[in-house]
Chimera marker file (.cmm) of the C-alpha trace (Angstrom):
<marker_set name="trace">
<marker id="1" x="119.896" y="173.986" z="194.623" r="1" g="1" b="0" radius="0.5"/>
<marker id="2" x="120.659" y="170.778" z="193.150" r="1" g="1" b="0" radius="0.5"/>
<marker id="3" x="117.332" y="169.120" z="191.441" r="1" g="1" b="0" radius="0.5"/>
<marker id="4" x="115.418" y="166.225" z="193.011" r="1" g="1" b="0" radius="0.5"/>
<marker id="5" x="116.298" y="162.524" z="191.135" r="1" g="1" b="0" radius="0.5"/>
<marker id="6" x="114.404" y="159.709" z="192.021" r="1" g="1" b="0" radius="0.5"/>
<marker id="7" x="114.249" y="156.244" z="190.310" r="1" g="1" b="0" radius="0.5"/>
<marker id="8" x="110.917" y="154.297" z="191.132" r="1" g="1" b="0" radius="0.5"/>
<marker id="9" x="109.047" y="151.329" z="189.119" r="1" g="1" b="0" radius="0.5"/>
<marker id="10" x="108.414" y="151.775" z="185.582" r="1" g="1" b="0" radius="0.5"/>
<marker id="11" x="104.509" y="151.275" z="186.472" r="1" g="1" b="0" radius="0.5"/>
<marker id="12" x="104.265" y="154.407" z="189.018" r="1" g="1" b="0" radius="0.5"/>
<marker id="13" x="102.586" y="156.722" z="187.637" r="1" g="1" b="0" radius="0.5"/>
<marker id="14" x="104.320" y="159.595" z="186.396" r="1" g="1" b="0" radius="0.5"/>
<marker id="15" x="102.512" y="162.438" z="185.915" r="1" g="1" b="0" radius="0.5"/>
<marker id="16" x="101.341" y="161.848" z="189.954" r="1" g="1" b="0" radius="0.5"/>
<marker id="17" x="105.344" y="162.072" z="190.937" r="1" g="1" b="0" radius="0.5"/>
<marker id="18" x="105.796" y="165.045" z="189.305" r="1" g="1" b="0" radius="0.5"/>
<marker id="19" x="103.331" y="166.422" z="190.842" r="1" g="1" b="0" radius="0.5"/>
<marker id="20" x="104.040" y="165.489" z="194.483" r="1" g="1" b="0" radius="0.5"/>
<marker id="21" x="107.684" y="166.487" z="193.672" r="1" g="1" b="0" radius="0.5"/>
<marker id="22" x="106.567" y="169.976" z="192.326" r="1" g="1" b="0" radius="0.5"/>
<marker id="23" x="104.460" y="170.399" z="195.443" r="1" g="1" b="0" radius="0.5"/>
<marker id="24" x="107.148" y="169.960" z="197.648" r="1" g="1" b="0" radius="0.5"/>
<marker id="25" x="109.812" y="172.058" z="195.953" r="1" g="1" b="0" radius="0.5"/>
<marker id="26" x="107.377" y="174.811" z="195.302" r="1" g="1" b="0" radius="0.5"/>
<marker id="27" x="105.553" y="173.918" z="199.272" r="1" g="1" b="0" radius="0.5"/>
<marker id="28" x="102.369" y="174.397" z="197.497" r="1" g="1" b="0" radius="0.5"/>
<marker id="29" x="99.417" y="171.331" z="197.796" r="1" g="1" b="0" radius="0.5"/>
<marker id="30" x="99.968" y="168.772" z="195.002" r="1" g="1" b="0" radius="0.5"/>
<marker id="31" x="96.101" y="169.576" z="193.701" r="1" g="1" b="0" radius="0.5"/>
<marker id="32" x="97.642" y="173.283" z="192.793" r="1" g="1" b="0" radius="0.5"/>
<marker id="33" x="100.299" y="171.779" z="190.396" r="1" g="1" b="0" radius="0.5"/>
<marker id="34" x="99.043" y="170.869" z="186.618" r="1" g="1" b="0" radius="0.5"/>
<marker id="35" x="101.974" y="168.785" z="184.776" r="1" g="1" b="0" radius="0.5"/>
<marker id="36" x="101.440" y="167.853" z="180.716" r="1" g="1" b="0" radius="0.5"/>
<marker id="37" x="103.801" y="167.075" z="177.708" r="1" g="1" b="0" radius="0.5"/>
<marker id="38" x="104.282" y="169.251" z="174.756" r="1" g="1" b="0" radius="0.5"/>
<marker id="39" x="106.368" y="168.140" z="171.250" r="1" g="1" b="0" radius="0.5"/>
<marker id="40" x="108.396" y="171.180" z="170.455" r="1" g="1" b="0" radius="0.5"/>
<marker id="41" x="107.891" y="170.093" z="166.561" r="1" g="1" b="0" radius="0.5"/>
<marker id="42" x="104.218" y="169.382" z="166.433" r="1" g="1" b="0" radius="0.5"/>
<marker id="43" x="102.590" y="170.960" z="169.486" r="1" g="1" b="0" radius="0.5"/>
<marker id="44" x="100.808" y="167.896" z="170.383" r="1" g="1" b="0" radius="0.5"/>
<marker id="45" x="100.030" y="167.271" z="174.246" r="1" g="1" b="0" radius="0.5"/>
<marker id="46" x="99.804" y="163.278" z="173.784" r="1" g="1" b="0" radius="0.5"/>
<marker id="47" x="103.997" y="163.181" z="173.750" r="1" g="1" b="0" radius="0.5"/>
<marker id="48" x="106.606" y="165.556" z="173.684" r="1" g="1" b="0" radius="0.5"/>
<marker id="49" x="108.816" y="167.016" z="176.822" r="1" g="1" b="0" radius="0.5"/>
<marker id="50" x="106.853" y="166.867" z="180.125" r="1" g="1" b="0" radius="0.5"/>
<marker id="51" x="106.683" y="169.866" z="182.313" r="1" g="1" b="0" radius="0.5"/>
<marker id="52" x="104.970" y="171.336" z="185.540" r="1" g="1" b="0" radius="0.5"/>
<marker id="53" x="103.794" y="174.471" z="186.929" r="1" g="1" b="0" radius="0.5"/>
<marker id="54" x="101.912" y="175.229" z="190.254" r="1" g="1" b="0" radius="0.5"/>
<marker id="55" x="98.471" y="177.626" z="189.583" r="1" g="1" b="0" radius="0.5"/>
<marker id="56" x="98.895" y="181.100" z="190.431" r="1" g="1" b="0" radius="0.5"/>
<marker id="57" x="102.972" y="180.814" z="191.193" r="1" g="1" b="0" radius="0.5"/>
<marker id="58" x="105.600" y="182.481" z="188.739" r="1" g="1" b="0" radius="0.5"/>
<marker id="59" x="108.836" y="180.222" z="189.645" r="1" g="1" b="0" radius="0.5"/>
<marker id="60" x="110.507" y="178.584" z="186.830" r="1" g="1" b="0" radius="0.5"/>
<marker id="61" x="110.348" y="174.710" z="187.120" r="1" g="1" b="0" radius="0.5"/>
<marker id="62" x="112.099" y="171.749" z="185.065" r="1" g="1" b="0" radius="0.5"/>
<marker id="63" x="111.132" y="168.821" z="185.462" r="1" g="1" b="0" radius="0.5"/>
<marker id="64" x="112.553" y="165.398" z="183.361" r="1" g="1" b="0" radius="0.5"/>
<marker id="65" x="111.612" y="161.623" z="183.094" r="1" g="1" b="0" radius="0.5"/>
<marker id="66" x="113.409" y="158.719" z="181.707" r="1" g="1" b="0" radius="0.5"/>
<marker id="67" x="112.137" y="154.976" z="181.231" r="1" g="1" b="0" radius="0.5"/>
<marker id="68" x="114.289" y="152.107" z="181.269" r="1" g="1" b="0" radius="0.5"/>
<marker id="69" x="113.591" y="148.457" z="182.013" r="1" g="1" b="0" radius="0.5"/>
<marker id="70" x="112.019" y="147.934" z="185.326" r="1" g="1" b="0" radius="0.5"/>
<marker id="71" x="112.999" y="151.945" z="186.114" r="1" g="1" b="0" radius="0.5"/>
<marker id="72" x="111.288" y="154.701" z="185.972" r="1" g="1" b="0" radius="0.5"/>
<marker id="73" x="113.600" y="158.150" z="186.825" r="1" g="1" b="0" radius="0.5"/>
<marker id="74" x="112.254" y="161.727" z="187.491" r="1" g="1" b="0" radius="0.5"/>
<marker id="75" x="113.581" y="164.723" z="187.664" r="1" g="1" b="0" radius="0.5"/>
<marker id="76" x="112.661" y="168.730" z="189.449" r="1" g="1" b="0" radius="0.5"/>
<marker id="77" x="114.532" y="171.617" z="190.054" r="1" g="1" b="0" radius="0.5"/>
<marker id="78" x="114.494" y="174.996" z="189.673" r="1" g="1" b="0" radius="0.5"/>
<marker id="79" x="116.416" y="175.100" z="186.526" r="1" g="1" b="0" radius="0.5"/>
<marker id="80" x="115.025" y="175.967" z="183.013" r="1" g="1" b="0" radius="0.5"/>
<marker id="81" x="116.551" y="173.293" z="181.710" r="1" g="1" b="0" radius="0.5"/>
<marker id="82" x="116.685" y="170.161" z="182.773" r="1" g="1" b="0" radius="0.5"/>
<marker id="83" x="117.164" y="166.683" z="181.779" r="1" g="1" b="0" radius="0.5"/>
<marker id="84" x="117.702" y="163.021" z="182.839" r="1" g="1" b="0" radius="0.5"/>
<marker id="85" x="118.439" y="159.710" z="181.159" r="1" g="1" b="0" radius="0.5"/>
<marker id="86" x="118.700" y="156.463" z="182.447" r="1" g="1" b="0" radius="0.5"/>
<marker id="87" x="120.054" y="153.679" z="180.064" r="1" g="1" b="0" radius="0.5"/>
<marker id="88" x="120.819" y="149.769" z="180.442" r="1" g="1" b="0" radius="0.5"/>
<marker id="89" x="124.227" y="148.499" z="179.722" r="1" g="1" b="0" radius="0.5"/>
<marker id="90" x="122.978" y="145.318" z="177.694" r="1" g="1" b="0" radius="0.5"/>
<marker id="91" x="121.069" y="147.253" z="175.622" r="1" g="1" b="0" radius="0.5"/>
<marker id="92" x="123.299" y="150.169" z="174.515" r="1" g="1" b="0" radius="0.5"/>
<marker id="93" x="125.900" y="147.717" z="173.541" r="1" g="1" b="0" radius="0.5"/>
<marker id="94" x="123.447" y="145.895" z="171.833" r="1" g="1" b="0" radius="0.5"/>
<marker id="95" x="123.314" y="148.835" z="169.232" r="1" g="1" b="0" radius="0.5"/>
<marker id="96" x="126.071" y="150.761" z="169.874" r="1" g="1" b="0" radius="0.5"/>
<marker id="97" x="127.398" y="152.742" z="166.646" r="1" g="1" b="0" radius="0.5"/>
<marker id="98" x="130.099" y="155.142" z="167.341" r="1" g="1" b="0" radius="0.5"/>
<marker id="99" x="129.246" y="157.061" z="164.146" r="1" g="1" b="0" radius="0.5"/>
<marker id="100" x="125.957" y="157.843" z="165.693" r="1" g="1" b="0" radius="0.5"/>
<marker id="101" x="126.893" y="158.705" z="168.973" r="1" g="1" b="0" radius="0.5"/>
<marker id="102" x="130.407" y="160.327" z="169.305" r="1" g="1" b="0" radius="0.5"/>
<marker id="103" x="131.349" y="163.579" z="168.420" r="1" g="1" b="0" radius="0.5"/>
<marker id="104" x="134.673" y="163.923" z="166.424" r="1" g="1" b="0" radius="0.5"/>
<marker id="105" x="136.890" y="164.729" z="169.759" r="1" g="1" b="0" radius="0.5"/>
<marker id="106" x="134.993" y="161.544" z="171.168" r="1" g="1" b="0" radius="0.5"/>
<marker id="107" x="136.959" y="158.805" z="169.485" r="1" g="1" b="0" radius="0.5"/>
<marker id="108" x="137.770" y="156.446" z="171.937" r="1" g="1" b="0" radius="0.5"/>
<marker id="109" x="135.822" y="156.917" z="175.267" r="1" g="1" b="0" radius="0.5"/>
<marker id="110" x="133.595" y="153.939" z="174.396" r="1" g="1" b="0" radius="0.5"/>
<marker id="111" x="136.026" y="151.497" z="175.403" r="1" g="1" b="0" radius="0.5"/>
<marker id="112" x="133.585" y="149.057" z="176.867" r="1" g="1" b="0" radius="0.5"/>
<marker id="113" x="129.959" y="148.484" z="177.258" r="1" g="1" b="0" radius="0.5"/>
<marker id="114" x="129.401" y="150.853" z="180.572" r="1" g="1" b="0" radius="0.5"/>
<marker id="115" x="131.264" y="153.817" z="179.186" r="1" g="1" b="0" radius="0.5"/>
<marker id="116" x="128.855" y="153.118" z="175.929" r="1" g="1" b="0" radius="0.5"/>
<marker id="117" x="125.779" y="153.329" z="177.897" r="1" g="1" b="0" radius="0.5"/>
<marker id="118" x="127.556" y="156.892" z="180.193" r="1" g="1" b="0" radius="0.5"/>
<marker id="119" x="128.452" y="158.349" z="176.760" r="1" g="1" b="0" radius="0.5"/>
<marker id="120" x="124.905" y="157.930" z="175.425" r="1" g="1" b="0" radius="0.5"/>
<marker id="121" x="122.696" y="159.086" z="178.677" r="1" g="1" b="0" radius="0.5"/>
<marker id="122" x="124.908" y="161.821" z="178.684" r="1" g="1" b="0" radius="0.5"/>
<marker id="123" x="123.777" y="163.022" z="175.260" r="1" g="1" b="0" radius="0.5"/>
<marker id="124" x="120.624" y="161.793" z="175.418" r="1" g="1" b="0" radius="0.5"/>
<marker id="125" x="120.018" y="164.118" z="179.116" r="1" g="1" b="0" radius="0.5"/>
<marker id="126" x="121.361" y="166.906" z="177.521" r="1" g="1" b="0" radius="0.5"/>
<marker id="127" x="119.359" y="166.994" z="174.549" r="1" g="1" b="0" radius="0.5"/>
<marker id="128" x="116.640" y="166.630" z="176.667" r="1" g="1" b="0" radius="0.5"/>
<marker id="129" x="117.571" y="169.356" z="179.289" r="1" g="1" b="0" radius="0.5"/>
<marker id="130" x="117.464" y="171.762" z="175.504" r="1" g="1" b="0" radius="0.5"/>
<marker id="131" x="114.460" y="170.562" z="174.378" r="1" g="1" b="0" radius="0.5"/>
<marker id="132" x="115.382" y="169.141" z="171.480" r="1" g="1" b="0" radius="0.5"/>
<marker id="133" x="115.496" y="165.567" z="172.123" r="1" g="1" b="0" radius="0.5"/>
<marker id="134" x="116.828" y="162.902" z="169.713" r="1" g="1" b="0" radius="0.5"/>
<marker id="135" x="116.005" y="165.125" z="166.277" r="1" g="1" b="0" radius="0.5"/>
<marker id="136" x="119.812" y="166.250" z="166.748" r="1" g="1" b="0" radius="0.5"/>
<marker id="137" x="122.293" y="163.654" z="166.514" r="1" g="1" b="0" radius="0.5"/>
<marker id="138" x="123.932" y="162.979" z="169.314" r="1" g="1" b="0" radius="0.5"/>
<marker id="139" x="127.587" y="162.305" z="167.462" r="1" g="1" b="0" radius="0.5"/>
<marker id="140" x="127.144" y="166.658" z="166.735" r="1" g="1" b="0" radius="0.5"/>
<marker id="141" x="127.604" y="167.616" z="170.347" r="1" g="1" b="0" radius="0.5"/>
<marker id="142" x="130.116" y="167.018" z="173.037" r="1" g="1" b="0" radius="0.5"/>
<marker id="143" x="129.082" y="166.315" z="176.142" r="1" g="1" b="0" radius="0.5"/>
<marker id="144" x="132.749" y="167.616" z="177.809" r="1" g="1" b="0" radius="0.5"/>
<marker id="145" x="130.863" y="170.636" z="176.546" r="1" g="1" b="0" radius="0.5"/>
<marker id="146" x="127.671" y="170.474" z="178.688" r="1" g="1" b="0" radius="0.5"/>
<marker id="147" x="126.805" y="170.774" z="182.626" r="1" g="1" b="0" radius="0.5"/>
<marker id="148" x="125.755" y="167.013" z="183.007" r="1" g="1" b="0" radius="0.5"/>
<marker id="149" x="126.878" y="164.405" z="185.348" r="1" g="1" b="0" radius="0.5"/>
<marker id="150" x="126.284" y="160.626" z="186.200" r="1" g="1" b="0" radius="0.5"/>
<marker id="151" x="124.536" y="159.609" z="189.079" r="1" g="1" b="0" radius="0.5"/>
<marker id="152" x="124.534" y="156.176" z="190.953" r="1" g="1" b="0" radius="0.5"/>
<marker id="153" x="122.353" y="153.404" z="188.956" r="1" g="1" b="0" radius="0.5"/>
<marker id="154" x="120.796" y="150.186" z="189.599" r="1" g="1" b="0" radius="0.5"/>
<marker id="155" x="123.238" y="147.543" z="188.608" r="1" g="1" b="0" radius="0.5"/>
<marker id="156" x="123.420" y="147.219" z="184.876" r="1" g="1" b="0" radius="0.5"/>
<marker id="157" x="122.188" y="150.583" z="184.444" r="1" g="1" b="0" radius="0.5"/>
<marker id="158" x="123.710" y="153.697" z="183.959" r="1" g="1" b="0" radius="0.5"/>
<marker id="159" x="122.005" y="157.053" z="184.852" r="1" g="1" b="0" radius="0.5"/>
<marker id="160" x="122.615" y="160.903" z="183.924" r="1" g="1" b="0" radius="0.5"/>
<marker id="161" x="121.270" y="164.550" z="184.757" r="1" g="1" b="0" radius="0.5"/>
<marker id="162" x="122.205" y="167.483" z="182.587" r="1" g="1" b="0" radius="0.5"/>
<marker id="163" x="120.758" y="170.909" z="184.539" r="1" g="1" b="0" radius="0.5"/>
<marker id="164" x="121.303" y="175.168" z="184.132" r="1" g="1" b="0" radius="0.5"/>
<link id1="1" id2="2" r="1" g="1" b="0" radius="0.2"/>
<link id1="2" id2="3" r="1" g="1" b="0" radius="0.2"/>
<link id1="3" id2="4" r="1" g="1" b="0" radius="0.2"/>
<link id1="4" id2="5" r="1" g="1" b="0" radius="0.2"/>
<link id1="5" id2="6" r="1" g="1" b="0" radius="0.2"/>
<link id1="6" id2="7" r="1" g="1" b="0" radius="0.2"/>
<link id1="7" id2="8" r="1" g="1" b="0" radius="0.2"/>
<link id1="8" id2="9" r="1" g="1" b="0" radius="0.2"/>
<link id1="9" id2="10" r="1" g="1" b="0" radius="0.2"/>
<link id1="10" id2="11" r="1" g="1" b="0" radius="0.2"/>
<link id1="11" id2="12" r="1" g="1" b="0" radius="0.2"/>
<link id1="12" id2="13" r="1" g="1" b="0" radius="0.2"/>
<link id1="13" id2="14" r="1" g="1" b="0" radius="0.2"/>
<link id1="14" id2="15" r="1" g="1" b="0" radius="0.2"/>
<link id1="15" id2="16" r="1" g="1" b="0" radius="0.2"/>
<link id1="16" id2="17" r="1" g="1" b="0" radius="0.2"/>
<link id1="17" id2="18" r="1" g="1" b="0" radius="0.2"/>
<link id1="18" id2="19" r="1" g="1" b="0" radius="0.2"/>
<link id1="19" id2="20" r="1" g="1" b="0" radius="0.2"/>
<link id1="20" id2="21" r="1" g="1" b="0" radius="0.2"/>
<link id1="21" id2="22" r="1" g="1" b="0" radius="0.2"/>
<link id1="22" id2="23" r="1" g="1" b="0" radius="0.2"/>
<link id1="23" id2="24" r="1" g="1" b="0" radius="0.2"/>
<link id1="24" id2="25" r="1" g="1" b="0" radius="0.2"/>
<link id1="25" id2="26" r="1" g="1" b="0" radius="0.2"/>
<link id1="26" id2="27" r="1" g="1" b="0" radius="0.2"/>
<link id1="27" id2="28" r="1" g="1" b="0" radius="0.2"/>
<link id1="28" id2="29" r="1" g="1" b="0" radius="0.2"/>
<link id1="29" id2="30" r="1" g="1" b="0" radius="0.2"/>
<link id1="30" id2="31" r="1" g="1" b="0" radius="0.2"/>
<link id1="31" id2="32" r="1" g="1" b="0" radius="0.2"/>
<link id1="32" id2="33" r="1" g="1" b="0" radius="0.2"/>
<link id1="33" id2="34" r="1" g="1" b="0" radius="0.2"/>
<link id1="34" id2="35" r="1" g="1" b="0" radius="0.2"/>
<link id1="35" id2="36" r="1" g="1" b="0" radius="0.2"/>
<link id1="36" id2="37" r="1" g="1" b="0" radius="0.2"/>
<link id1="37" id2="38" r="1" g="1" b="0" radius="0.2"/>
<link id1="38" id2="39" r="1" g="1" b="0" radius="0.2"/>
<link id1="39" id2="40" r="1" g="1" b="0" radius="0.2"/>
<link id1="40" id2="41" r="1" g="1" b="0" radius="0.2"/>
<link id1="41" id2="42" r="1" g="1" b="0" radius="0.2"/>
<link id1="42" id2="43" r="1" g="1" b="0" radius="0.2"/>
<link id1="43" id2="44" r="1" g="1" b="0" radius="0.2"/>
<link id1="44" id2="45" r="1" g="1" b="0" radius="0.2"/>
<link id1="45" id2="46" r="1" g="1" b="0" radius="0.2"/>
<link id1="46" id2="47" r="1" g="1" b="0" radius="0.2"/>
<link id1="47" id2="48" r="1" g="1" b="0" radius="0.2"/>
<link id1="48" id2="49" r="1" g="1" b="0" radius="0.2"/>
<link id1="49" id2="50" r="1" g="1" b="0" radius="0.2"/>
<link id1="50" id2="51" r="1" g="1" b="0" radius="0.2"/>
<link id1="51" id2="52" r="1" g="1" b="0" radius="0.2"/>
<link id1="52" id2="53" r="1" g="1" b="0" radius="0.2"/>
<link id1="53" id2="54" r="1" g="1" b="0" radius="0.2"/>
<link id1="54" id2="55" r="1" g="1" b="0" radius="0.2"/>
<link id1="55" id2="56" r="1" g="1" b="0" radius="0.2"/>
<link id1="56" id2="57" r="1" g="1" b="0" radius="0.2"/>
<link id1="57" id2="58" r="1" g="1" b="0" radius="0.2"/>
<link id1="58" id2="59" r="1" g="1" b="0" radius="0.2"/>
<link id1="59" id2="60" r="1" g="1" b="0" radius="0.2"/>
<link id1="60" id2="61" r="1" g="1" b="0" radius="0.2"/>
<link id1="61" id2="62" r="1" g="1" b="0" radius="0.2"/>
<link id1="62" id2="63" r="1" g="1" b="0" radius="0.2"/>
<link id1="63" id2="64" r="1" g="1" b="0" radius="0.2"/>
<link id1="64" id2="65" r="1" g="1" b="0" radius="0.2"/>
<link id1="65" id2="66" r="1" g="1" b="0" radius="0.2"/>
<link id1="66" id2="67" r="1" g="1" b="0" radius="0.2"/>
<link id1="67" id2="68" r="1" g="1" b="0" radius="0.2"/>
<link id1="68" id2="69" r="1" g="1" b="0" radius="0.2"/>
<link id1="69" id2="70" r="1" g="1" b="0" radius="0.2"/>
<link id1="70" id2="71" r="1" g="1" b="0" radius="0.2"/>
<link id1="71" id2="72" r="1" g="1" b="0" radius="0.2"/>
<link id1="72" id2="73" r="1" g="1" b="0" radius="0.2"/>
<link id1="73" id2="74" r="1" g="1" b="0" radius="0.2"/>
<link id1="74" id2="75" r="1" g="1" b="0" radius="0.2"/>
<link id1="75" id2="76" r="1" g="1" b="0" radius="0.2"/>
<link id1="76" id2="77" r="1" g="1" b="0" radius="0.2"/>
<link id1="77" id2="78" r="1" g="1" b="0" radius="0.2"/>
<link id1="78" id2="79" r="1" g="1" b="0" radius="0.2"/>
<link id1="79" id2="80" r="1" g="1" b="0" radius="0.2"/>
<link id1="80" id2="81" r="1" g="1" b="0" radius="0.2"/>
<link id1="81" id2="82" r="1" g="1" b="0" radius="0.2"/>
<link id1="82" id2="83" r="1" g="1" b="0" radius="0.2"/>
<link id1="83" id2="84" r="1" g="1" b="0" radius="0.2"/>
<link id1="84" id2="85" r="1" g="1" b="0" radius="0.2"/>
<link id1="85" id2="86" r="1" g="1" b="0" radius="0.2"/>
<link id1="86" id2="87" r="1" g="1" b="0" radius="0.2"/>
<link id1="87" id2="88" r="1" g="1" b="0" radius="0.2"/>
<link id1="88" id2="89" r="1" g="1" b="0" radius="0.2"/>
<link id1="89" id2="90" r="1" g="1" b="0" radius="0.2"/>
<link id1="90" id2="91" r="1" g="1" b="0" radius="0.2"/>
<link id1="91" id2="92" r="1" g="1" b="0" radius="0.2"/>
<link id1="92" id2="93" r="1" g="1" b="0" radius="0.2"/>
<link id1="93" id2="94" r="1" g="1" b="0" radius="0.2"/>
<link id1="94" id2="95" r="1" g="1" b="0" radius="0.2"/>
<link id1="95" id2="96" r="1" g="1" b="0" radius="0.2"/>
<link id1="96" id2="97" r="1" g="1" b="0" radius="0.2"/>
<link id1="97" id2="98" r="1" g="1" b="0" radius="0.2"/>
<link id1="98" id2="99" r="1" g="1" b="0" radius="0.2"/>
<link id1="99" id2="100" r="1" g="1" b="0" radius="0.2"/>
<link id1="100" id2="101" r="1" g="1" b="0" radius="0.2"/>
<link id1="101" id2="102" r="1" g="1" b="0" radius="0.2"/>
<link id1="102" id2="103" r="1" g="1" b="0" radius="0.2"/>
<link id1="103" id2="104" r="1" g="1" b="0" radius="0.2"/>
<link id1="104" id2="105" r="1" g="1" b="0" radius="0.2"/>
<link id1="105" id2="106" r="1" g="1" b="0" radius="0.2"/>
<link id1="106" id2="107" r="1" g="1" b="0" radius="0.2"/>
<link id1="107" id2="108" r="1" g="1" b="0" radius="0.2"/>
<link id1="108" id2="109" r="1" g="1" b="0" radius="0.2"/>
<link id1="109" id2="110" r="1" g="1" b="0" radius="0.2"/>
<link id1="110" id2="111" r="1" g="1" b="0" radius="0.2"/>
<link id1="111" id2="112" r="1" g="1" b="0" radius="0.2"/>
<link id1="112" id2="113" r="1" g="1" b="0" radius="0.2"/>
<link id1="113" id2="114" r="1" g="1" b="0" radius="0.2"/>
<link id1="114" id2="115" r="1" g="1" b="0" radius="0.2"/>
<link id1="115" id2="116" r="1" g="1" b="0" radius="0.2"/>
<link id1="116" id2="117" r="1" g="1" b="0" radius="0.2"/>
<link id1="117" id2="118" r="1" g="1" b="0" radius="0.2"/>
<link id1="118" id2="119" r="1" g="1" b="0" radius="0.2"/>
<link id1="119" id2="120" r="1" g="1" b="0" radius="0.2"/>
<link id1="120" id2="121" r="1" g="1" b="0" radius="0.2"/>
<link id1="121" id2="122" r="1" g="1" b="0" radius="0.2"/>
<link id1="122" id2="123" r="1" g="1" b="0" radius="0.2"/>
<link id1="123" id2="124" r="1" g="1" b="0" radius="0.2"/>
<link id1="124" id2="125" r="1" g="1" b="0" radius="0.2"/>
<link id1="125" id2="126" r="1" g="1" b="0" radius="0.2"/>
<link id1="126" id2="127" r="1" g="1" b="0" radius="0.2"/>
<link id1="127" id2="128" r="1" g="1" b="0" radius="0.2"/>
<link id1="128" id2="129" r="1" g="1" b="0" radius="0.2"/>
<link id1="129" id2="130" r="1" g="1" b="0" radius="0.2"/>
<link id1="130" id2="131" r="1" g="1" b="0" radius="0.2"/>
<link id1="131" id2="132" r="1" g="1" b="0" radius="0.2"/>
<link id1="132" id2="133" r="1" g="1" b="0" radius="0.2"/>
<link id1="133" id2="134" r="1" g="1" b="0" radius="0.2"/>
<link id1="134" id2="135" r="1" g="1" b="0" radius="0.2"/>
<link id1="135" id2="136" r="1" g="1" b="0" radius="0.2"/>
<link id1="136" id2="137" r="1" g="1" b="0" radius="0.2"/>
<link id1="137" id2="138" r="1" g="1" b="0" radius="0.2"/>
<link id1="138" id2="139" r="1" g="1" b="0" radius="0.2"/>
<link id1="139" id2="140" r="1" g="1" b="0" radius="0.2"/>
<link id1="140" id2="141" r="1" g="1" b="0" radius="0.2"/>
<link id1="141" id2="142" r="1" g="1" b="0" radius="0.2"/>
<link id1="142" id2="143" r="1" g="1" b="0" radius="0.2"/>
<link id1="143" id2="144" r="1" g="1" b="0" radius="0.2"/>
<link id1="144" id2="145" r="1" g="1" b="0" radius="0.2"/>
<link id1="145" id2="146" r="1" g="1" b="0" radius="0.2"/>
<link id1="146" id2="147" r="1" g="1" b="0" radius="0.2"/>
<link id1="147" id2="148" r="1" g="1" b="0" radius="0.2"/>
<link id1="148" id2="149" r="1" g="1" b="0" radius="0.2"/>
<link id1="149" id2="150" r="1" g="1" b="0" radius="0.2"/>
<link id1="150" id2="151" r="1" g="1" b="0" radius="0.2"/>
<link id1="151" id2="152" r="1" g="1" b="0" radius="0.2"/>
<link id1="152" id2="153" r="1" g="1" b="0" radius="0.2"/>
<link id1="153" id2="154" r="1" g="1" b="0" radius="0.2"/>
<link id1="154" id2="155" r="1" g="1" b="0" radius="0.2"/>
<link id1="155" id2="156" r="1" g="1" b="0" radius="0.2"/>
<link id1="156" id2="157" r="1" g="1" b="0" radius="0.2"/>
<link id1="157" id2="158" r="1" g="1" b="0" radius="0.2"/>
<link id1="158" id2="159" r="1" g="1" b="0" radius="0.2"/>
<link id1="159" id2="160" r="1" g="1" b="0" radius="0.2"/>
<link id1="160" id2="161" r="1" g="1" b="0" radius="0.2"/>
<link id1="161" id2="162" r="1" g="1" b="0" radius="0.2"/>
<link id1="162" id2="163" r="1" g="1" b="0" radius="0.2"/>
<link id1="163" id2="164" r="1" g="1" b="0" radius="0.2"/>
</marker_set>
């Protein structure tokens, strides 16, 4: 079963959509489902990769959020790992540095601003979907290499899930 993307305003709150989208994957009432952050380096709850689980039910859920402009995206599904990015255009190619973002085999696939902003949500889902975020550097992985895909964006915006 494919996981559960939506994109809503960057002021909704969060932690309330992951909960109503945990509740209705799971068909459990959203009051049963807790949802939290946890930093894999530091253990603090204040930041750190979200997740969800429903009280009293074993089934493994992932759940993902990215921020972006005016966008906020989330993420469930039934996969372990799971992770989503959403990017804008401008902005990647406002900083793009190929050193920093493309792996060796890479060379070449940022040919203009969109594919920049692709190549880095991408990365930046799957290294989220592993849990380890941005302390790797995105230019040692390939994302040929991962199960990720791009999914359709607001205009100027590009938008990735990475999920198994």
């Amino acid at each position: 079963m494919d996981p559960e993307v939506q994109i809503h305003p960057v002021a909704a709150d969060a932690e309330a959509i992951l909960r109503d989208q945990v509740a209705a994957l799971l068909g459990v009432g959203p009051a049963t489902v807790q949802v939290g952050r946890l930093c894999p380096r530091c253990g603090s709850s204040a930041h750190g990769r979200p997740w969800a689980r429903a009280a009293g039910r074993r089934e493994q859920v992932g759940v993902s959020i990215s921020r972006s402009g005016p966008h906020l995206v989330t993420a469930v599904g039934r996969q372990a790992h799971l992770g989503v990015d959403i990017e804008q255009i401008a902005a990647v190619a406002a900083g793009w540095d190929s050193t920093l973002v493309l792996h060796p085999s890479e060379h070449g696939q940022d040919r203009d601003p969109a594919a920049q902003a692709a190549l880095w949500c991408r990365k930046e889902a799957i290294l989220k979907a592993d849990g380890r975020g941005l302390a790797v550097p995105m230019a040692s992985l390939r994302a040929a290499d991962h199960p990720v895909r791009d999914l359709p964006a607001p205009e100027g915006y590009r938008l990735a899930l990475a999920a198994w």
